[in-house]
C-alpha positions in Angstrom: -30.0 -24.7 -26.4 -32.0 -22.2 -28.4 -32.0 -18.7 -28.2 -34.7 -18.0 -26.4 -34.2 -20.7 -24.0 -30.2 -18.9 -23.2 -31.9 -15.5 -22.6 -34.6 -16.9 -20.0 -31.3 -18.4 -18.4 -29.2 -15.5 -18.6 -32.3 -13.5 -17.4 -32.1 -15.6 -14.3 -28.5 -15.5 -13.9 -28.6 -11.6 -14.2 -31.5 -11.4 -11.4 -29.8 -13.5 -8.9 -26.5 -12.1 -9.3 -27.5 -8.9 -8.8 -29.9 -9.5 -5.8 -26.5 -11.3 -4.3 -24.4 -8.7 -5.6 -26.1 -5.1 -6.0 -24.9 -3.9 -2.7 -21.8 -5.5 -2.6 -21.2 -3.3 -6.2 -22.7 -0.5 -4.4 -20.5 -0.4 -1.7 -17.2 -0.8 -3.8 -18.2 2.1 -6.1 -18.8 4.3 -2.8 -15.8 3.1 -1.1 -13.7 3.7 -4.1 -14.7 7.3 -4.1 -13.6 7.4 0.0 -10.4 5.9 -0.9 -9.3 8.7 -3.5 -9.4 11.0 -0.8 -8.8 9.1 2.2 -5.8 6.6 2.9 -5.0 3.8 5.5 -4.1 4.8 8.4 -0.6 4.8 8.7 2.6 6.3 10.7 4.6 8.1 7.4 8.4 8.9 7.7 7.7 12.3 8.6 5.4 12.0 11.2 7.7 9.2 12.6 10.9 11.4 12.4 9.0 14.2 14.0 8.6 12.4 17.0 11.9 11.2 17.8 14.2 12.8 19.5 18.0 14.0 18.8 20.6 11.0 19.0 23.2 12.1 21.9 26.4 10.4 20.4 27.4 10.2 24.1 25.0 7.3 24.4 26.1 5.5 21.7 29.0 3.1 23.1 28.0 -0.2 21.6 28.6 -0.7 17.4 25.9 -2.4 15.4 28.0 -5.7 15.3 28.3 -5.8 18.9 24.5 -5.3 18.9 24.1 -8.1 16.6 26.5 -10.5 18.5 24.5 -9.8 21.5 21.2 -11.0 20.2 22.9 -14.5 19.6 21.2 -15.3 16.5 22.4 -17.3 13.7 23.0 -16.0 10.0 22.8 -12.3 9.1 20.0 -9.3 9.8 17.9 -8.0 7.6 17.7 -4.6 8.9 19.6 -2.2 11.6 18.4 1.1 12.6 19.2 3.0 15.5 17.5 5.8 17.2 15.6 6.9 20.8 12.6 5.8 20.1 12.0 4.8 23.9 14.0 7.8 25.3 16.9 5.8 25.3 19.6 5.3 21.6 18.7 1.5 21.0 19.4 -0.3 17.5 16.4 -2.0 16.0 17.3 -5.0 14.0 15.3 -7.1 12.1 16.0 -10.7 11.9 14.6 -14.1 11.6 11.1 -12.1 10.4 10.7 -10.3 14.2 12.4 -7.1 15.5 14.4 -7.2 18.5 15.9 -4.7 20.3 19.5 -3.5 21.4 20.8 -1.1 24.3 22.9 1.4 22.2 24.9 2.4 25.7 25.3 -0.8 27.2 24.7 -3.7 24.6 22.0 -5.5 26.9 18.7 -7.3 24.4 16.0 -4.5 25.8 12.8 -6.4 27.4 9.1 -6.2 26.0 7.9 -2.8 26.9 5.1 -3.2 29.7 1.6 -1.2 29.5 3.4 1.3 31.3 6.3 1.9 29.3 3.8 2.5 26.5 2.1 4.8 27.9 5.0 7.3 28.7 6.2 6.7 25.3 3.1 8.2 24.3 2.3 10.2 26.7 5.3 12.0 25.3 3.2 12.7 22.0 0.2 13.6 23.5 -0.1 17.2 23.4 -1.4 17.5 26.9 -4.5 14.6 26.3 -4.7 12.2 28.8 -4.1 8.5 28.3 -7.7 6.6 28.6 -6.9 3.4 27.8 -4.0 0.8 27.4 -4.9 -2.8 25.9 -2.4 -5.2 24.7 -3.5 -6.0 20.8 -2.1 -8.9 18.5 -4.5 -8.3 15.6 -6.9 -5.7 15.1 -8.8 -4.0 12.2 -5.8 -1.3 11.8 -2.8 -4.0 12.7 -4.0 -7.0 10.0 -1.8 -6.6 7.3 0.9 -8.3 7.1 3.5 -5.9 7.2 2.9 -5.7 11.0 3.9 -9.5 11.3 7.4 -8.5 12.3 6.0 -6.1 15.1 3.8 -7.4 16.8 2.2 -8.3 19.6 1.4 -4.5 20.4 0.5 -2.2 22.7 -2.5 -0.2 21.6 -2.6 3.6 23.8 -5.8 4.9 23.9 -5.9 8.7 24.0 -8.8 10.7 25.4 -8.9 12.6 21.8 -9.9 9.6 20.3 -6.2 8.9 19.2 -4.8 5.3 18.8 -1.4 4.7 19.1 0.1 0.8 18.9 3.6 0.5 20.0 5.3 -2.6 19.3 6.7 -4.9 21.5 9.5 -6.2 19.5 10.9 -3.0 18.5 10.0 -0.8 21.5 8.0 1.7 19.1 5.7 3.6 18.3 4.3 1.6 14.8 1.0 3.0 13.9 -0.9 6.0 14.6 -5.3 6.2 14.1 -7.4 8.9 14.9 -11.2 8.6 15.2 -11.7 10.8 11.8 -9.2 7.8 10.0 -10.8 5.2 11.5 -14.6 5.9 10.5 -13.8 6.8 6.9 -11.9 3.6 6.7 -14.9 1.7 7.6 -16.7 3.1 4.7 -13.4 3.1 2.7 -10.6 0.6 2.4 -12.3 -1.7 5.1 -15.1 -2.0 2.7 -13.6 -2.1 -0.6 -11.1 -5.0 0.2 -13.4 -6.5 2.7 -10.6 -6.3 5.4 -13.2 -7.6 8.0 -10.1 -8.7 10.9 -11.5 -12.2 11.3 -11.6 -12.9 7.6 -8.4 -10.9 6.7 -6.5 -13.0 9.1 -7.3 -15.8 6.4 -5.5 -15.1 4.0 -6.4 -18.1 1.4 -9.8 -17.6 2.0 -10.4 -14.3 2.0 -8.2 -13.8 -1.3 -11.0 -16.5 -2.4 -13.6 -14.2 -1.8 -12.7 -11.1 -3.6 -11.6 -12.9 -6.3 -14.4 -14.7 -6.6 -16.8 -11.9 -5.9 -15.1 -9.9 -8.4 -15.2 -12.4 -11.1 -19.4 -12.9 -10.3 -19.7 -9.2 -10.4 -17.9 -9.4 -13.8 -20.4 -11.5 -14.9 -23.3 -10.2 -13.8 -22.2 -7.0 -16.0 -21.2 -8.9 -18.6 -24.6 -10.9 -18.9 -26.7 -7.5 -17.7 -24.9 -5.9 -21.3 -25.8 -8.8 -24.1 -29.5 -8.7 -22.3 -29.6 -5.3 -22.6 -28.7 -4.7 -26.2 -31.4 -7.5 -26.8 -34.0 -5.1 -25.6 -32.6 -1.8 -26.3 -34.1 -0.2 -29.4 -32.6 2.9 -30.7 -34.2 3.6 -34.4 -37.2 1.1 -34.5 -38.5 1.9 -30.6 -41.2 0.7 -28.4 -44.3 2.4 -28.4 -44.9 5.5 -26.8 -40.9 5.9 -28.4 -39.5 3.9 -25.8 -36.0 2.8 -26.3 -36.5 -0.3 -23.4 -40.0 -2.2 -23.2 -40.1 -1.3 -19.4 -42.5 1.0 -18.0 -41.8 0.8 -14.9 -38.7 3.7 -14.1 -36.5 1.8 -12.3 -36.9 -0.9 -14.9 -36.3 1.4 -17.4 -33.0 3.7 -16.0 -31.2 0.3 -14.9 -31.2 -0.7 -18.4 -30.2 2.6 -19.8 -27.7 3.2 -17.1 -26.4 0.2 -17.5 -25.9 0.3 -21.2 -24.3 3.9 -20.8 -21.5 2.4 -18.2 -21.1 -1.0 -19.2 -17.3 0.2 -20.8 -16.3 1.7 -17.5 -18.1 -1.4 -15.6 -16.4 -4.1 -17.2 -12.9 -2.5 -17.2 -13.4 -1.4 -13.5 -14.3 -4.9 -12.6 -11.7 -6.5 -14.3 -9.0 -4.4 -13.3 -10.3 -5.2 -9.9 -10.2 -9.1 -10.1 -6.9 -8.8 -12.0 -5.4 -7.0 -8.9 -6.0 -10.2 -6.8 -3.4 -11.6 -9.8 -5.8 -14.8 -10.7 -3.5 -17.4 -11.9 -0.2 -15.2 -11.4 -1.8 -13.1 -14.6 -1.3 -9.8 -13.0 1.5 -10.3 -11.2 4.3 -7.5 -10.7 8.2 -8.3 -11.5 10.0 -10.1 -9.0 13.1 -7.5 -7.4 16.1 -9.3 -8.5 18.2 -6.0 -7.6 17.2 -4.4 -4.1 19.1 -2.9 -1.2 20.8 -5.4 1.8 22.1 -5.2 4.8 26.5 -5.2 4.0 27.8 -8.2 5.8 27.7 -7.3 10.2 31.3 -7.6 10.0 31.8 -4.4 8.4 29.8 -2.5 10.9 32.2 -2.8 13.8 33.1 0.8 13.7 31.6 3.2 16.2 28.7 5.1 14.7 29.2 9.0 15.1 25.5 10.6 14.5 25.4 14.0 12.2 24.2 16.8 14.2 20.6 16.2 14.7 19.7 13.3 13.6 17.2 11.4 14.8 17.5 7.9 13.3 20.8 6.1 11.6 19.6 3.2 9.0 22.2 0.9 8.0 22.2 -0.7 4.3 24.2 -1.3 1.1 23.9 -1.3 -3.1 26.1 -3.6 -4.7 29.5 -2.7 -3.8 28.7 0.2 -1.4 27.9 0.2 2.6 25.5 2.9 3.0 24.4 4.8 6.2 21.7 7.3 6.2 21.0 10.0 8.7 17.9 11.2 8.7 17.7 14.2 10.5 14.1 16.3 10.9 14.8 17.9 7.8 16.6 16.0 5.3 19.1 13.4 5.8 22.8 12.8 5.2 24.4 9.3 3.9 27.4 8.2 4.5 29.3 5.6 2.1 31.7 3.0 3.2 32.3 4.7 6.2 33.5 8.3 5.1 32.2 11.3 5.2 28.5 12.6 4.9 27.4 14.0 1.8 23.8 15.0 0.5 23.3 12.4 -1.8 24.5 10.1 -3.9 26.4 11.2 -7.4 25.7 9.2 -10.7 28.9 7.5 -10.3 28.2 6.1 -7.0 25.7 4.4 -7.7 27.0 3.3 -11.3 30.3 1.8 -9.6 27.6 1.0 -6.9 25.3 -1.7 -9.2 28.9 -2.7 -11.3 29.9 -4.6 -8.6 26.8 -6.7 -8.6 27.4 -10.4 -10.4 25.8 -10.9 -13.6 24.7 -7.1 -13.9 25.0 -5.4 -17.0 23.6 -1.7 -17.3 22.7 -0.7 -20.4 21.6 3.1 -20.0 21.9 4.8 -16.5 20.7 8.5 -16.3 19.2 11.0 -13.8 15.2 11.5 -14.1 13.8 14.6 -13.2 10.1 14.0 -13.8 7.2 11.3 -13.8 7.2 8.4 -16.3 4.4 5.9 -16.8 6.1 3.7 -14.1 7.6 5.9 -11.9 5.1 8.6 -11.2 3.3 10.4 -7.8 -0.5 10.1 -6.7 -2.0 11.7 -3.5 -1.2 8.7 -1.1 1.7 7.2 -2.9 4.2 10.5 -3.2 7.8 10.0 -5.4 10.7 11.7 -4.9 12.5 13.0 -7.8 15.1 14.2 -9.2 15.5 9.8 -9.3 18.5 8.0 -10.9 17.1 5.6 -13.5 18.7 2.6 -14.6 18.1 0.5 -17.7 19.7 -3.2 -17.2 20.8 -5.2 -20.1 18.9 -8.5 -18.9 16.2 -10.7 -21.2 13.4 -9.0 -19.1 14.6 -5.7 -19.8 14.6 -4.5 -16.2 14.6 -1.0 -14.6 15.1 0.2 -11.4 14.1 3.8 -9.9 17.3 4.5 -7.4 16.8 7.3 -4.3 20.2 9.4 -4.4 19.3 10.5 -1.0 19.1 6.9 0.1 20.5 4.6 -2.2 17.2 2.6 -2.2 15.7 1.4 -4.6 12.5 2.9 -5.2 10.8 0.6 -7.4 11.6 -1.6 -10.4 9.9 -2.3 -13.5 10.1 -5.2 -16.1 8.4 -6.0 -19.6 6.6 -8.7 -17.3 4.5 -6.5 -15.6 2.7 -5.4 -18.6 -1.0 -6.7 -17.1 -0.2 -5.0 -13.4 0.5 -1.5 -14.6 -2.2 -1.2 -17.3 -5.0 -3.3 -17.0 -4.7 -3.5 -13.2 -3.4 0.1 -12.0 -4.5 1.6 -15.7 -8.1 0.7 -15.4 -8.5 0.7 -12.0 -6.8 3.9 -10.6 -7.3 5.9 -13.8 -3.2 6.6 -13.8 -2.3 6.9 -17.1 -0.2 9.2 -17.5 -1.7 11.7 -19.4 -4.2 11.7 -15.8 -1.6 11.1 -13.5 -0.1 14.4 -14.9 -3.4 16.1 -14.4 -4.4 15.3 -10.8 -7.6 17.5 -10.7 -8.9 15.8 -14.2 -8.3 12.8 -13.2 -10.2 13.5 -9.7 -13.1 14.9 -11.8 -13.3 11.6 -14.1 -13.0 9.3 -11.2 -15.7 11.5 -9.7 -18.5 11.0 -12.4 -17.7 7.7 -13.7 -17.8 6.7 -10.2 -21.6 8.9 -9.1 -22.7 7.4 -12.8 -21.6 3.6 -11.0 -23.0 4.2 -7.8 -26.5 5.4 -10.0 -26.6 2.1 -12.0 -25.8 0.2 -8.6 -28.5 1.9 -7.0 -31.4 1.0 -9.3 -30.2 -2.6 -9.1 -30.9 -2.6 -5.9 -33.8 -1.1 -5.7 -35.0 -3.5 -8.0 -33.6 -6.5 -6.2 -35.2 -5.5 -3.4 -38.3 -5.7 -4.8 -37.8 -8.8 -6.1 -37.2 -10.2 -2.6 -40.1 -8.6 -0.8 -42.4 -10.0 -3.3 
């Protein structure tokens, strides 16, 4: 094929992409800039905590084994919390990939909550609105992803403030909170950016097919947009009138030069962003190989005895330790192996802790009292520090970010997940952490690469417009 005859293709290819394309492009760049500012709606741990009430220790009569043995389920759970969610203590356990919930007092497997039981656990929160509407929900546009799986079907409580509260019917809780503010810049942000239209999200094979796909043709169409380009871009020996592009027409002219201007910050953004769908397992994260369990039910046939004011007790063990945390509405307490309450964790305890793991070998174990380049805070994904960090001796060179005040672990890191920190998070997020450190300059450069985006975007489509009306 000669050269000529590549170009005229390539022209094509450019055109069509971008008439397919443009907006699509357009609304990422815009939705991007919503989503630096606004997150998913979601029901944090302190919004949570504030709305349950004090455990009465008087209403605790019934240990978390005896809760287990009562649900009559084979094998082990996977989680155990108790609180008052519904008024009353209950444990909340999590097991063959559903909650279920437990009568604290008198051991009895708690019923589905009816509409009306929802609506006085909400009515509770409601700061004097009125409820306007109950409807029972097993998918919506705020309840797709799958971290819901294990709560639903819900009840979704309709406030006359434009509030949305879902309350599950597995765990007798309140598992998601939406106000109408969250919900509209949603639309414009996350909902847009991942596509996470409800009837497509619920299919997950094929919508991961169509970002990745998408991604990769917007990829493409940059890629091809940049060699055409720099074909027709003259710098030194220019165009008459001192043109650097042959176009006269404006919009002709600026997509080319924008274009050429952004096409660094275009193609990384781009591929970042088809990376994150992990094409071919390429961007994939490390798989946990040390986390935190549930210690075996057995050992939990003591009666629990709440710390003053707290409003949840969460059950779970590291390595060789059984760990309970109180969370109160103000800090929590944990408790180890059933003995006192203490603040947090000591260095020790979690060294002796991981020790008693098979096949573990640590090779460096320290406290870390500020961000690294894995471990580090941005607006909607906080850290907690000071954070013990521990350095295993295994062929992938793990580490793993442990929570003194928890004993969770926080995150872990391996030399395998080299492609999801920097050319998916890196290029993407702008978190390096030279910016990371620097929230405000890395809001302004986000800012104006992303305007200088949504500027290139917008003379494509003007152009493609065009195009299609003629």
């Amino acid at each position: 094929m000669t050269q000529g005859r590549l170009a005229r293709w390539l022209h094509l290819a450019h055109r069509w992409l971008g008439v397919g394309l443009g907006l699509m492009a357009l609304l990422w760049f815009v939705s991007g800039l919503v989503m630096l500012f606004v997150a998913r709606p979601q029901l944090d741990q302190t919004e949570r905590l504030a709305a349950l009430p004090v455990l009465d220790p008087a209403g605790v009569r019934v240990t978390p084994a005896a809760a287990w043995q009562a649900l009559g389920l084979p094998g082990q759970p996977q989680a155990i919390r108790l609180n008052a969610a519904d008024g009353r203590p209950a444990y909340r356990i999590l097991a063959g990939q559903h909650w279920h919930a437990v009568d604290a007092a008198t051991g009895a497997v708690l019923p589905a909550p009816d509409a009306e039981a929802a609506r006085r656990l909400v009515q509770a929160l409601a700061d004097g609105h009125e409820v306007a509407r109950v409807a029972a929900v097993e998918v919506d546009q705020w309840t797709v992803y799958r971290r819901f799986d294990a709560l639903r079907p819900f009840w979704r409580v309709e406030l006359g403030d434009g509030r949305h509260f879902y309350v599950s019917t597995r765990s007798s809780e309140i598992a998601l909170d939406t106000s109408t503010a969250e919900r509209a810049w949603n639309w414009l942000g996350s909902v847009t950016h991942w596509i996470y239209v409800t009837p497509l999200r619920q299919n997950t094979p094929l919508w991961r097919n169509v970002v990745l796909w998408a991604s990769f043709l917007a990829l493409a169409l940059t890629a091809t947009g940049f060699w055409l380009g720099w074909q027709r871009l003259r710098i030194k020996r220019r165009y008459s009138g001192g043109r650097m592009t042959p176009y006269r027409d404006p919009w002709k002219r600026w997509h080319l030069l924008a274009g050429m201007a952004s096409t660094l910050f275009l193609l990384g953004w781009l591929l970042s962003g088809w990376l994150s769908m992990a094409p071919f397992g390429l961007a994939s994260g490390p798989q946990r190989i040390v986390g935190n369990t549930l210690p075996a039910i057995a050992t939990l046939g003591a009666l629990p005895q709440p710390a003053p004011d707290s409003r949840e007790l969460e059950w779970s063990g590291l390595g060789g330790h059984a760990l309970r945390v109180d969370r109160q509405a103000q800090g929590s307490r944990i408790v180890i192996d059933g003995q006192s309450a203490q603040d947090s964790l000591t260095l020790a305890d979690i060294d002796q802790a991981l020790q008693a793991i098979p096949g573990i070998t640590i090779a460096r174990i320290a406290w870390q009292a500020e961000a690294d380049s894995r471990y580090y805070s941005l607006r909607h994904h906080p850290r907690t520090f000071p954070v013990v960090r521990v350095e295993l001796g295994d062929e992938a060179a793990t580490v793993l970010y442990i929570s003194p005040r928890s004993g969770h672990v926080a995150h872990t890191s391996n030399r395998h997940d080299f492609a999801q920190r920097w050319l998916y998070q890196g290029l993407h997020r702008l978190d390096f952490p030279y910016l990371a450190a620097r929230p405000l300059l890395r809001d302004a450069l986000i800012i104006v690469l992303s305007l200088l985006g949504i500027g290139f975007c917008l003379t494509g489509c003007r152009l493609a417009w065009s195009r299609l009306v003629r």
